[in-house]
C-alpha positions as a Markdown table, in Angstrom:
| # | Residue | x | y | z |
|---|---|---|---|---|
| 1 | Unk | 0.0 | 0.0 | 0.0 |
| 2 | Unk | 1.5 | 3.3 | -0.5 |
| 3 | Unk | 0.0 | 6.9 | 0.3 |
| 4 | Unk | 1.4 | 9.7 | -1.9 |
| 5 | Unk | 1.5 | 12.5 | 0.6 |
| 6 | Unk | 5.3 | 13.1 | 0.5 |
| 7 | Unk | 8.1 | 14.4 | -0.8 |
| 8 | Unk | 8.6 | 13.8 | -4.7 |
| 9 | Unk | 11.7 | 15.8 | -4.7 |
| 10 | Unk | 13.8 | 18.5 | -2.9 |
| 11 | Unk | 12.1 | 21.0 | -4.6 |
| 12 | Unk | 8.2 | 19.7 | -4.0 |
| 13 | Unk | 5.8 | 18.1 | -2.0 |
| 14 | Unk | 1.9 | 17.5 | -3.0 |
| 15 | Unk | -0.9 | 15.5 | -3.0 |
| 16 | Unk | -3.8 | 14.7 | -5.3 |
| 17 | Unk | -6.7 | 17.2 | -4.0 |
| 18 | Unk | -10.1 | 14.6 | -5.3 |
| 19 | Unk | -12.7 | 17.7 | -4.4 |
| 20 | Unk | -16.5 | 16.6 | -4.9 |
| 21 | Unk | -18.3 | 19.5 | -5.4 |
| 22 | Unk | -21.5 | 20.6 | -3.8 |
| 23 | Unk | -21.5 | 18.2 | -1.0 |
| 24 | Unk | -20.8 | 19.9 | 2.4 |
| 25 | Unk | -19.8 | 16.8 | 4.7 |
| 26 | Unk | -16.6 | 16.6 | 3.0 |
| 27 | Unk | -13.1 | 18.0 | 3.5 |
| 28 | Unk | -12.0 | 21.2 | 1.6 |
| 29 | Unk | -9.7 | 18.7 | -0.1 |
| 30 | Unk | -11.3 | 16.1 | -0.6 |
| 31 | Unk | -10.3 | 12.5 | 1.0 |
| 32 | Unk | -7.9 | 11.0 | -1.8 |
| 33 | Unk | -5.0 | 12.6 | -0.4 |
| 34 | Unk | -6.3 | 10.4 | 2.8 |
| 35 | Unk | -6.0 | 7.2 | 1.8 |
| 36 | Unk | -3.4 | 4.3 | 0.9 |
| 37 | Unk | -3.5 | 3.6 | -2.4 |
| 38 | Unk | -2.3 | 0.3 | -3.6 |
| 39 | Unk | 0.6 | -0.5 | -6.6 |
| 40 | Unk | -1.6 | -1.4 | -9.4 |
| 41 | Unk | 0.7 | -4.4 | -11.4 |
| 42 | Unk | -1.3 | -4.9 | -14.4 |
| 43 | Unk | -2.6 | -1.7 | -15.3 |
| 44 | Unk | -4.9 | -0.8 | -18.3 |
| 45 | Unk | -2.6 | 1.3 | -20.9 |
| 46 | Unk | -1.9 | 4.9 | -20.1 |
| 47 | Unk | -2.2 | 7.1 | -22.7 |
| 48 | Unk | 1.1 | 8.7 | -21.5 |
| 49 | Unk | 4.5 | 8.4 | -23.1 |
| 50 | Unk | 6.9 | 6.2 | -20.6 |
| 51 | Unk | 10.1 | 5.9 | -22.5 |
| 52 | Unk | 12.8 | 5.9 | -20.8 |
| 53 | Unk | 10.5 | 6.5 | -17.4 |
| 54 | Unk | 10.5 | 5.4 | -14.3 |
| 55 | Unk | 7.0 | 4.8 | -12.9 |
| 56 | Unk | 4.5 | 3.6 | -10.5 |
| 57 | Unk | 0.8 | 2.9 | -11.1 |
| 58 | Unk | -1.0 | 3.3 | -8.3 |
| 59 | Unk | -5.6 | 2.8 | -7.8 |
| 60 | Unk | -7.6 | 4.0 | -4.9 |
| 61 | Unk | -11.4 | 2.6 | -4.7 |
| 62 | Unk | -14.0 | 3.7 | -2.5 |
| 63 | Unk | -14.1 | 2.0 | 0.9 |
| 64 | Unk | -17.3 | 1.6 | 2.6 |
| 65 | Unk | -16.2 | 4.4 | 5.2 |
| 66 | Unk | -16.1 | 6.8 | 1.8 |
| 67 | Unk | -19.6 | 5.3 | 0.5 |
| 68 | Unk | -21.0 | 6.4 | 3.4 |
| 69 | Unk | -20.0 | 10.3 | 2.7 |
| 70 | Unk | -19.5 | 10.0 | -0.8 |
| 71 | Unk | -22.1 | 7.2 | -2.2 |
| 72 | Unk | -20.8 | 6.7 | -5.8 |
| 73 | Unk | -18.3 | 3.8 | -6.9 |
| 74 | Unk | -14.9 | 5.0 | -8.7 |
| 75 | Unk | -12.0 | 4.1 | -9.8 |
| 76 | Unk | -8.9 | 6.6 | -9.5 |
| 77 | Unk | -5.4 | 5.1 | -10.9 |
| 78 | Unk | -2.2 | 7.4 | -10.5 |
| 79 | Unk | 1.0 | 7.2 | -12.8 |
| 80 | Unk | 3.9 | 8.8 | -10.8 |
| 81 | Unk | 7.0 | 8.7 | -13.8 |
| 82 | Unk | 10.0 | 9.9 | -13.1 |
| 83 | Unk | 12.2 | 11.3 | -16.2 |
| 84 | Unk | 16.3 | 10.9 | -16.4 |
| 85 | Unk | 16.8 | 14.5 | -15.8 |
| 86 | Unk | 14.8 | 14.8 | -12.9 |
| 87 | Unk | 11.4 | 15.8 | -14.8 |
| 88 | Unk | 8.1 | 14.4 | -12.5 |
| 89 | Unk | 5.2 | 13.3 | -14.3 |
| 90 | Unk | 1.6 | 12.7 | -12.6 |
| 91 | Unk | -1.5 | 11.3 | -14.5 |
| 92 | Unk | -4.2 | 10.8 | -13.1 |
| 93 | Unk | -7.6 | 8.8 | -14.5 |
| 94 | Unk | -10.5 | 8.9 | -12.9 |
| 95 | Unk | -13.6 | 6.4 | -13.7 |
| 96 | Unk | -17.3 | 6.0 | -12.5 |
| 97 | Unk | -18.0 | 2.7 | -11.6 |
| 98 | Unk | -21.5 | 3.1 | -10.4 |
| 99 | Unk | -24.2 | 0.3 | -11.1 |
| 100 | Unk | -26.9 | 2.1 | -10.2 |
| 101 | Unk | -26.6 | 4.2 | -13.6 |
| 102 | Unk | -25.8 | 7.7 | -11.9 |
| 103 | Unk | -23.4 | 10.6 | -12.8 |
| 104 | Unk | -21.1 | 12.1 | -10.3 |
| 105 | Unk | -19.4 | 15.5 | -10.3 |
| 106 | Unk | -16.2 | 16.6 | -8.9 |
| 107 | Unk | -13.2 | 19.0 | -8.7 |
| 108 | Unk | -9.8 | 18.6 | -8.3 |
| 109 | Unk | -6.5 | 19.4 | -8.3 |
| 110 | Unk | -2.6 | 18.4 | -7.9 |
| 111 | Unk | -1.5 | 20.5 | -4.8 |
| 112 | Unk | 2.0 | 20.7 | -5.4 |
| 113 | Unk | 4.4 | 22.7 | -3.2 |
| 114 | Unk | 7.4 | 24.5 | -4.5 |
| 115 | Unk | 10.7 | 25.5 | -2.1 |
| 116 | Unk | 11.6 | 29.0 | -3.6 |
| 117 | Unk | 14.7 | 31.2 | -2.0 |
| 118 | Unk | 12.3 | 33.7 | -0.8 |
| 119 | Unk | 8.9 | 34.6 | -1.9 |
| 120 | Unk | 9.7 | 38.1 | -2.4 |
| 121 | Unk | 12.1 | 37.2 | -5.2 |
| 122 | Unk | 9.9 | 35.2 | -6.9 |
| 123 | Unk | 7.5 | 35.7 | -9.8 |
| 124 | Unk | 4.8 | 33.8 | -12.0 |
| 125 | Unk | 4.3 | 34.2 | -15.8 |
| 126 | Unk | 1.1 | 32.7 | -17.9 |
| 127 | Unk | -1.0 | 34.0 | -15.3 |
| 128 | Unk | -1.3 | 37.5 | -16.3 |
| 129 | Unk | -4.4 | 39.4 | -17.9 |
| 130 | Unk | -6.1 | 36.7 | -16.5 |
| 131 | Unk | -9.5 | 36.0 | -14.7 |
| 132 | Unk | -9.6 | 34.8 | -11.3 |
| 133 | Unk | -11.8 | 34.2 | -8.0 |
| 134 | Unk | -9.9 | 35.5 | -4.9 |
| 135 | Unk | -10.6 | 33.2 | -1.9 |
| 136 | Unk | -9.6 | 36.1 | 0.6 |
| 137 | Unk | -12.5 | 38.0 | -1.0 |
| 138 | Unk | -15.2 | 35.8 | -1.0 |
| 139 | Unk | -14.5 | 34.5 | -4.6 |
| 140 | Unk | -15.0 | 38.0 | -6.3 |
| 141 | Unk | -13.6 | 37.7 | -9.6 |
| 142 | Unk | -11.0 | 40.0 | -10.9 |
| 143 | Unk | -8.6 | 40.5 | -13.7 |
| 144 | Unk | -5.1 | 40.3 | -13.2 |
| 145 | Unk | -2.7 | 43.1 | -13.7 |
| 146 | Unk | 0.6 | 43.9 | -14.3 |
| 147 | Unk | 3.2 | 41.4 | -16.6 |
| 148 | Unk | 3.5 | 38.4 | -13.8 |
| 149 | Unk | 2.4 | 37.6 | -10.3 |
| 150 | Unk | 4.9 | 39.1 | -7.6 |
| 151 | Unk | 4.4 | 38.5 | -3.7 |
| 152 | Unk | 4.1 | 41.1 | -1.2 |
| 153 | Unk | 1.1 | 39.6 | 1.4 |
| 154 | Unk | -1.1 | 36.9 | 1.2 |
| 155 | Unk | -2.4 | 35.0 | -2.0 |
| 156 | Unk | -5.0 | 32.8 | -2.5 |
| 157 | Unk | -6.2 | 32.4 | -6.0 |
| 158 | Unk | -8.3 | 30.3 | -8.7 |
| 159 | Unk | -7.5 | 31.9 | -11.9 |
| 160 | Unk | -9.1 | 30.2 | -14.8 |
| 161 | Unk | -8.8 | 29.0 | -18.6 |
| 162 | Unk | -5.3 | 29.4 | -17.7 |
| 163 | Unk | -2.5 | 28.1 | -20.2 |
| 164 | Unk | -1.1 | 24.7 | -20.6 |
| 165 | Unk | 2.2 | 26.0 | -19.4 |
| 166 | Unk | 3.5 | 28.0 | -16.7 |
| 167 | Unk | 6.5 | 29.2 | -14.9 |
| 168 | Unk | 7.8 | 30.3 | -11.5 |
| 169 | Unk | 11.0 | 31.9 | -11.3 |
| 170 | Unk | 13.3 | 32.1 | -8.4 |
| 171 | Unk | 15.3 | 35.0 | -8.5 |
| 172 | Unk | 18.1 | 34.3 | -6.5 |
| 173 | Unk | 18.9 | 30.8 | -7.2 |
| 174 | Unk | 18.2 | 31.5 | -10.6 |
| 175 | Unk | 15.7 | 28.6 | -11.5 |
| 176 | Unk | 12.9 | 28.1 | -12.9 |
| 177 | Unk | 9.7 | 25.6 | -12.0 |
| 178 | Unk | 7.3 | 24.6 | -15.2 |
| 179 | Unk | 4.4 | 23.5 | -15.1 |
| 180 | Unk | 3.1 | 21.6 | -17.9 |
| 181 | Unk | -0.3 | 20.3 | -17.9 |
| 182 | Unk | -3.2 | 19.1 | -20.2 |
| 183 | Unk | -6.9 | 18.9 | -19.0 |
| 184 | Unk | -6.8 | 21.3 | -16.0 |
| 185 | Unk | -7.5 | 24.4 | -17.7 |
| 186 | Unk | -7.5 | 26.4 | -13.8 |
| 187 | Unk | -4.5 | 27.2 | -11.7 |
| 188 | Unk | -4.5 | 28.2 | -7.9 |
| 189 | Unk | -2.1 | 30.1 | -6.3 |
| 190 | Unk | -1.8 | 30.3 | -2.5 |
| 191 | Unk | 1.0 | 31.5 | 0.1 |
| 192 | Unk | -0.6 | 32.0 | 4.0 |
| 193 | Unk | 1.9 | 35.1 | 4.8 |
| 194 | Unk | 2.4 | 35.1 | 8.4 |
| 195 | Unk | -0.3 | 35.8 | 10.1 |
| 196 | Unk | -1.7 | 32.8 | 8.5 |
| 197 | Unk | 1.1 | 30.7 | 9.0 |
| 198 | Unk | 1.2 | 31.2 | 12.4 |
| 199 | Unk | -2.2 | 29.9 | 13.0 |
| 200 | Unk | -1.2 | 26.7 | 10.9 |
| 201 | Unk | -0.5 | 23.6 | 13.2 |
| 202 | Unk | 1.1 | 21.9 | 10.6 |
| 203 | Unk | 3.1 | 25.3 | 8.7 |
| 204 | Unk | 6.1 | 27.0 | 10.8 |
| 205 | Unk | 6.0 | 30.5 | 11.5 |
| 206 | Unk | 8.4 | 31.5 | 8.8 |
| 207 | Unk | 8.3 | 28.6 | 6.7 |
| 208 | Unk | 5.6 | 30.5 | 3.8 |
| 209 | Unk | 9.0 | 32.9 | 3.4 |
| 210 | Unk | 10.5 | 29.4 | 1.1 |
| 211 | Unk | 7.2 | 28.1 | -0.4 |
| 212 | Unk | 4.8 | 29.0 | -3.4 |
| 213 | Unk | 1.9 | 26.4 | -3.8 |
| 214 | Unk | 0.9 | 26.1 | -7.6 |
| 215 | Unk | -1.8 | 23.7 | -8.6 |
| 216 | Unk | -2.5 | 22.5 | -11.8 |
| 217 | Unk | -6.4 | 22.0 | -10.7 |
| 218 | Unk | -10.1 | 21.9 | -12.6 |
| 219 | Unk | -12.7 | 23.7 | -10.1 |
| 220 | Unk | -14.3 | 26.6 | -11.3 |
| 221 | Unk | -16.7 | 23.6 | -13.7 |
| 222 | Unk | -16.9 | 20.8 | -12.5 |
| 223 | Unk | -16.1 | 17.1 | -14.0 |
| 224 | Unk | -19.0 | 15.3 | -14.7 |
| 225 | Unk | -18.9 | 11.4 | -15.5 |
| 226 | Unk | -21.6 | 9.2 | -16.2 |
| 227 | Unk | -21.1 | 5.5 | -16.1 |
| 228 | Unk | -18.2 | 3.9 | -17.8 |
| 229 | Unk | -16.6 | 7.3 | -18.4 |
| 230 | Unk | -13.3 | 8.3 | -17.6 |
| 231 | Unk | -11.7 | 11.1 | -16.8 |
| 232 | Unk | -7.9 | 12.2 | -17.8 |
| 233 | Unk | -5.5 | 15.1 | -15.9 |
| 234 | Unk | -1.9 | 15.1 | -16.6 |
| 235 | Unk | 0.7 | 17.8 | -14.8 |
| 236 | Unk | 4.6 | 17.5 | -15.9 |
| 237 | Unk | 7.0 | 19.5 | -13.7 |
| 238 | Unk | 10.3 | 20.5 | -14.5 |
| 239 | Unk | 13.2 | 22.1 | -13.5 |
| 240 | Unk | 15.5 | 24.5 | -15.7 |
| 241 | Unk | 18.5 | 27.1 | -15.0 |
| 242 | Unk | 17.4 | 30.8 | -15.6 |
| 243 | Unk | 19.8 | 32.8 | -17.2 |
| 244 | Unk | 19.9 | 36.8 | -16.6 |
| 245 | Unk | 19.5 | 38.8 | -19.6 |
| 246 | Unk | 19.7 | 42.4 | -19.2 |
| 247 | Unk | 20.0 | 42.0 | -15.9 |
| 248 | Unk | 16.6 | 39.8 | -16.0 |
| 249 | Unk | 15.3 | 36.7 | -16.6 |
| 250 | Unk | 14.4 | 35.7 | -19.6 |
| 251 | Unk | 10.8 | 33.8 | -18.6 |
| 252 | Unk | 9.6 | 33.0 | -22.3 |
| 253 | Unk | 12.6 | 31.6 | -23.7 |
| 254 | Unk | 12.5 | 29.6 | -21.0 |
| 255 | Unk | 8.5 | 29.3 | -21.8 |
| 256 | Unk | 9.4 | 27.8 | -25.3 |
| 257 | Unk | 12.0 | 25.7 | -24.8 |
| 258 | Unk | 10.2 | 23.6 | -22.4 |
């Protein structure tokens, strides 16, 4: 059995976040991230390109425990791959199994954590001019501003029909995070700042100073499935040296070369 709440690599931590919407009794994130999953040995194919990949496939199925707050059957398989130059692959598939001949809807999303120098030297691009629904303001929706996302307080965003790529650039160790992904077309962004932090039983004081959470995530619509159909997320995340140009970073070159 295996239960993917740890660390992937120095650089990252996450979980799956399996979010049913519009039912009340449940955790903000959902119970996957929860659960031991089992190693899955003889898989269905993944439509996912393995070459020269390590991987893991990994299935979680409802337990009577989740029946009882969840009542709908499902099957959720995880590929973890693991590329030669340190790339991290996660796709996930989600089926409903239900006999009874009923749909289900959820949300979800891969909460991945990101250990940045300091979050004042950090910045975002592929977010900007975008839409989004600020949780520290009762979802209003806004538009972004500016040419990327900086950090100066608090953060915690949805913004949606986001791009299939974006990229978080650390300053002062001159690196840069992207995040590639197909069929999550939203992307939150969250730092608790330290009031926040402080509050957190699980978060030290200072620790939101080295962290940026970026999810690849699909929540502002939620996924319907009816029986027998399947549902496909895949989020690819990769580490590259920034160079300075100008004095800069150059955030698009590194944009299309990944």
């Amino acid at each position: 059995m295996f239960k993917p709440h740890s660390r992937f690599f120095c650089f990252l931590k996450g979980y799956n976040c399996f979010v049913f919407a519009n039912h009340g009794t449940l955790d903000s994130h959902g119970f996957a991230r929860n659960r031991f999953w089992a190693v899955e040995d003889d898989p269905p194919p993944f439509p996912t390109n393995t070459l020269n990949k390590a991987f893991v496939d990994l299935i979680l199925k409802p337990s009577e425990e989740d029946m009882k707050i969840w009542p709908h059957s499902f099957e959720f398989r995880l590929r973890v791959a693991l590329g030669p130059g340190g790339d991290l692959m996660l796709t996930s598939r989600i089926r409903n199994t239900n006999s009874d001949g009923k749909p289900f809807s959820f949300t979800f999303a891969y909460h991945t954590y990101f250990s940045v120098s300091e979050i004042s030297e950090v910045r975002v691009e592929g977010l900007e001019t975008l839409d989004y629904l600020d949780n520290l303001q009762n979802k209003e929706r806004f538009t972004e501003q500016g040419d990327a996302l900086t950090f100066e307080s608090g953060v915690d965003k949805i913004y949606l029909n986001t791009p299939t790529k974006i990229a978080i650039i650390d300053h002062e160790k001159k690196r840069t995070f992207v995040l590639h992904k197909d069929g999550l077309p939203d992307a939150v962004v969250w730092n608790p700042w330290d009031k926040k932090a402080k509050a957190m039983a699980d978060f030290g004081d200072d620790e939101y100073k080295h962290m940026l959470c970026v999810e690849a995530a699909a929540i502002e619509k939620a996924i319907t499935l009816k029986p027998g159909e399947e549902w496909k997320g895949r989020l690819e995340l990769s580490a590259v040296s920034s160079s300075y140009c100008s004095g800069q970073l150059d955030p698009q070159r590194v944009l299309q070369s990944s």
